[in-house]
TORSEBA-562111 format. One record per residue (C-alpha): residue number from 0; residue in one letter; x, y, z. Coordinates in Angstrom, 3 decimals. Example, Ala and Ser with C-alpha at 12.3 -4.5 7.8 and 13.67 -1.06 7.14 Angstrom:
# residues 2
+-----+------+----------+----------+----------+
!  nr ! rest !       xx !       yy !       zz !
+-----+------+----------+----------+----------+
!   0 !    a !   12.300 !   -4.500 !    7.800 !
!   1 !    s !   13.670 !   -1.060 !    7.140 !
+-----+------+----------+----------+----------+
***
This chain:
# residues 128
+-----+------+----------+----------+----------+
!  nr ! rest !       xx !       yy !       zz !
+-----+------+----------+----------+----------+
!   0 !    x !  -24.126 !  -45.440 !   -7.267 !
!   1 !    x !  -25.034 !  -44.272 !   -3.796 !
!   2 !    x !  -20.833 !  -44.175 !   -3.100 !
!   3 !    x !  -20.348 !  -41.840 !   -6.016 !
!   4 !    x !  -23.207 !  -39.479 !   -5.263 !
!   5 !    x !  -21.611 !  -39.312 !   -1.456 !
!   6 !    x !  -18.763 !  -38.825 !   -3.026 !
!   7 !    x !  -19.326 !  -36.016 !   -5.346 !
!   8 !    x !  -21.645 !  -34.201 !   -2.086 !
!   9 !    x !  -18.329 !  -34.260 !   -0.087 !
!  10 !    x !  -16.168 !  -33.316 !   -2.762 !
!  11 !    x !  -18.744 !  -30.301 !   -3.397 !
!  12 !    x !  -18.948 !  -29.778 !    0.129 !
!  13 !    x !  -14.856 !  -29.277 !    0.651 !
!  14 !    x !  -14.716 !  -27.209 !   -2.308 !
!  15 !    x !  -17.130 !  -24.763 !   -1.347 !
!  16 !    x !  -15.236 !  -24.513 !    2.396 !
!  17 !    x !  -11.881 !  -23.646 !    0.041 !
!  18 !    x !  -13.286 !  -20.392 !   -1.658 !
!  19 !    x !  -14.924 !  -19.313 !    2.270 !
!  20 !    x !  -11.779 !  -19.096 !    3.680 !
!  21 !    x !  -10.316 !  -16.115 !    5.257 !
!  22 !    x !   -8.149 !  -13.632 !    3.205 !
!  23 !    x !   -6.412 !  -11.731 !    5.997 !
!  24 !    x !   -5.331 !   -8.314 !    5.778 !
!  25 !    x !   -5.068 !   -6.814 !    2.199 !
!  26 !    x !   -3.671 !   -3.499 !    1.002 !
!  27 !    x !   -4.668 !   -1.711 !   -2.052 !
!  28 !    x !   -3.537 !    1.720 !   -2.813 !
!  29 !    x !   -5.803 !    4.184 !   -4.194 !
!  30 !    x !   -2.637 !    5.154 !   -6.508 !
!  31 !    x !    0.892 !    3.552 !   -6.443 !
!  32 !    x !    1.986 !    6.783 !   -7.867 !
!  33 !    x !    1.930 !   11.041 !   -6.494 !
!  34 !    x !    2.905 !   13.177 !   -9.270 !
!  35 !    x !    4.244 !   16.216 !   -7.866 !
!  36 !    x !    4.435 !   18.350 !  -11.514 !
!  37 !    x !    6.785 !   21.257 !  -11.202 !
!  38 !    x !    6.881 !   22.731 !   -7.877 !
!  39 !    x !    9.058 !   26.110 !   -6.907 !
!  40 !    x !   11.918 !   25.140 !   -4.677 !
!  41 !    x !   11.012 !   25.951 !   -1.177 !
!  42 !    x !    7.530 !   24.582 !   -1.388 !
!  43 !    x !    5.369 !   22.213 !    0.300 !
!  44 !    x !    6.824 !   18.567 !    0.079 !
!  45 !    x !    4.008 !   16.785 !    1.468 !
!  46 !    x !    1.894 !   13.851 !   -0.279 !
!  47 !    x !   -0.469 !   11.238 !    0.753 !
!  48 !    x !   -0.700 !    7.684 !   -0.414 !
!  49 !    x !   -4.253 !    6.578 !    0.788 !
!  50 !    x !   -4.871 !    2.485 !    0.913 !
!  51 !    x !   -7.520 !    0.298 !    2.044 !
!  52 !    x !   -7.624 !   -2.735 !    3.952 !
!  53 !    x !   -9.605 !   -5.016 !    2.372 !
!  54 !    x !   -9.115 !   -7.860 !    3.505 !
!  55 !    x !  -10.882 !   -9.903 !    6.860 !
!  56 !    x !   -8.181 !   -9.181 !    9.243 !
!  57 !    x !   -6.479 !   -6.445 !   11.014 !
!  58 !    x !   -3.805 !   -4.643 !    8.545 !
!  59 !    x !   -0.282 !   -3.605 !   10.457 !
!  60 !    x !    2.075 !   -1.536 !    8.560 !
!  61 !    x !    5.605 !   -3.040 !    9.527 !
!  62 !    x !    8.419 !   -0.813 !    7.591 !
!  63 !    x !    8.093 !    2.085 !    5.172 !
!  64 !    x !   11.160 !    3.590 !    4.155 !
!  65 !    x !   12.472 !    5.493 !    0.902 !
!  66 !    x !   15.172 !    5.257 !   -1.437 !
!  67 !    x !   17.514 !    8.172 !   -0.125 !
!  68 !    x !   17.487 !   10.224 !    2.868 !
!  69 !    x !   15.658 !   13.070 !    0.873 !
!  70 !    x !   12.506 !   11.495 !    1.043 !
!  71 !    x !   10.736 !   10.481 !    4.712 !
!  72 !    x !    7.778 !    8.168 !    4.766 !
!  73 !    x !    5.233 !    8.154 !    7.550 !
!  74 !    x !    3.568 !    5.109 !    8.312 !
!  75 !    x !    0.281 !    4.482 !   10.549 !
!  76 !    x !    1.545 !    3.765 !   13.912 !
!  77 !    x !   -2.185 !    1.863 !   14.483 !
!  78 !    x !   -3.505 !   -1.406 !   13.061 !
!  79 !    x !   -5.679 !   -0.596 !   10.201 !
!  80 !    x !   -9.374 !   -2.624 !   10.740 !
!  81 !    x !  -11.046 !   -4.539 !    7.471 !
!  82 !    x !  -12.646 !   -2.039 !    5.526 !
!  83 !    x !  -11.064 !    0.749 !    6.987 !
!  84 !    x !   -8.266 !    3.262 !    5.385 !
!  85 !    x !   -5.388 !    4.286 !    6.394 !
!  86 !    x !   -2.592 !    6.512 !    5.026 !
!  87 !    x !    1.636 !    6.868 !    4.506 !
!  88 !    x !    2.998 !   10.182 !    4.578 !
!  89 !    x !    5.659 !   11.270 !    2.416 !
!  90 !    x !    7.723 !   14.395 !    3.043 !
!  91 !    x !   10.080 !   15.282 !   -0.024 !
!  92 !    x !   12.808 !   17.861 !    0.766 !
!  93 !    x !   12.197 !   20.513 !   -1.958 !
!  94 !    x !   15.468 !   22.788 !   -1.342 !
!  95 !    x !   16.473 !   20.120 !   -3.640 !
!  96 !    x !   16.046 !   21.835 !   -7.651 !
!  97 !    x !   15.955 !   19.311 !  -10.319 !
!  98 !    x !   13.733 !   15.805 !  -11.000 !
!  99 !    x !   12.468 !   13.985 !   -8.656 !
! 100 !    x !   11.787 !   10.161 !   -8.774 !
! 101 !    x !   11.851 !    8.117 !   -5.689 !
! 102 !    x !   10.478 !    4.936 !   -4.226 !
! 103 !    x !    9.048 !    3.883 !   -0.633 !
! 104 !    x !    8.715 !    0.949 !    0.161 !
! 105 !    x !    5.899 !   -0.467 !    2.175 !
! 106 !    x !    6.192 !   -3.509 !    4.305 !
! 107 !    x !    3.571 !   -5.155 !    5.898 !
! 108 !    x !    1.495 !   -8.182 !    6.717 !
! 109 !    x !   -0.816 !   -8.347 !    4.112 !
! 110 !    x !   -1.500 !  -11.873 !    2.801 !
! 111 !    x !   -0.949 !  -10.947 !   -0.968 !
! 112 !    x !    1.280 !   -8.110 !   -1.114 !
! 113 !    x !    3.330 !   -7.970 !    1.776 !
! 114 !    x !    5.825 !   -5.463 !    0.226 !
! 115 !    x !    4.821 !   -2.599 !   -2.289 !
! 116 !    x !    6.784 !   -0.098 !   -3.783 !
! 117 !    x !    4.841 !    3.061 !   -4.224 !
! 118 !    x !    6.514 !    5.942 !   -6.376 !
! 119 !    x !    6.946 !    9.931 !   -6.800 !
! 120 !    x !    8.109 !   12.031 !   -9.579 !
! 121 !    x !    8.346 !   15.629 !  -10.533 !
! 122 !    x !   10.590 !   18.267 !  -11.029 !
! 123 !    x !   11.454 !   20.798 !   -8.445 !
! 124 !    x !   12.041 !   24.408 !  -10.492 !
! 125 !    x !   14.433 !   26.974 !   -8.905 !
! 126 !    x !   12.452 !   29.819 !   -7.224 !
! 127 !    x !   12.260 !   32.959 !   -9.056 !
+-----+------+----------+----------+----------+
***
């Protein structure tokens, strides 16, 4: 009896050391998604996706690059701290009239999500 109580205290006590471990670096994106609407041709091309790190170890943002040469991601040049946000820049090039819908892809060295894709979409009108 005394073996299997021993037992069960060590299995308890190695199970409880399992769900303590460390999570390392973790991204989560406020939105995986900027919406530009309809913008006039000409205009600002500019969005922000903001993320987190939430995870217990420093997140570094490897690669970030876009589907076509119309579209050019910014990434943090820094190591992003637990807790702390960061952001990736994306500059669309809005001589371009017609819909837009793109993807950037984020690499990085997050423990659960090492590559993302994160999205835009609109429709860039001609200008009056």
């Amino acid at each position: 009896m005394k073996n299997i109580i021993t037992t069960f205290c060590l299995f308890l006590a190695f199970s409880y050391n399992g769900f303590s471990q460390t999570v390392g670096p973790k991204i989560e994106f406020q939105s995986s998604v900027v919406d530009y609407g309809e913008i006039v041709k000409g205009s600002d091309g500019i969005r922000i996706f903001t993320f987190v790190n939430s995870g217990d170890m420093p997140l570094e943002i490897t690669k970030v690059y876009s589907s076509c040469g119309c579209t050019i991601p910014k990434k943090p040049e820094a190591p992003i701290a637990p807790g702390e946000s960061g952001e990736i820049q994306v500059k669309y090039d809005t001589n371009r009239v017609g819909p837009i819908r793109k993807t950037i892809t984020v690499n990085s060295n997050a423990s659960e999500t090492p590559i993302v894709s994160l999205k835009i979409k609109g429709t860039v009108q001609p200008s009056s």
